[in-house]
Steps between C-alpha positions, in 0.01 A plus 500: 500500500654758700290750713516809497516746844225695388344691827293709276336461235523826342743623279807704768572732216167597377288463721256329249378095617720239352414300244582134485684552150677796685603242791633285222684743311648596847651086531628461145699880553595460886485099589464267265900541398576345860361144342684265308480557108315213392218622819511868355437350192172296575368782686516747322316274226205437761454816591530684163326231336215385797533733760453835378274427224282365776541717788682796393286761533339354835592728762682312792240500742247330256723220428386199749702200473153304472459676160880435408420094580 
């Protein structure tokens, strides 16, 4: 999956900490188009139908990638 340049993780427009559903609403709107179809497709299933069920309303810095595992 692509990564995102994310230096902060706050939201630059609101000041408000980013959420990880926020981070992925960012990708599907800003990134995700840059994939091939069938890609967009498949991730957009895993994270609407795995990822941000699970971890959505985790802010970024409380997501570990031990917990993700």
């Amino acid at each position: 999956m692509t990564v995102l340049n994310s230096e902060s993780q706050s939201d630059p427009l609101h000041g408000a900490v980013m959420t990880l559903k926020k981070l992925v609403e960012h990708y599907i709107e800003h990134e995700i188009s840059r994939l091939a179809f069938s890609t967009q497709c498949a991730y957009q299933s895993n994270l609407k139908s795995w990822i941000i069920p699970a971890w959505g309303n985790h802010q970024l810095e409380e997501v570990k990638a031990v917990q993700v595992e």
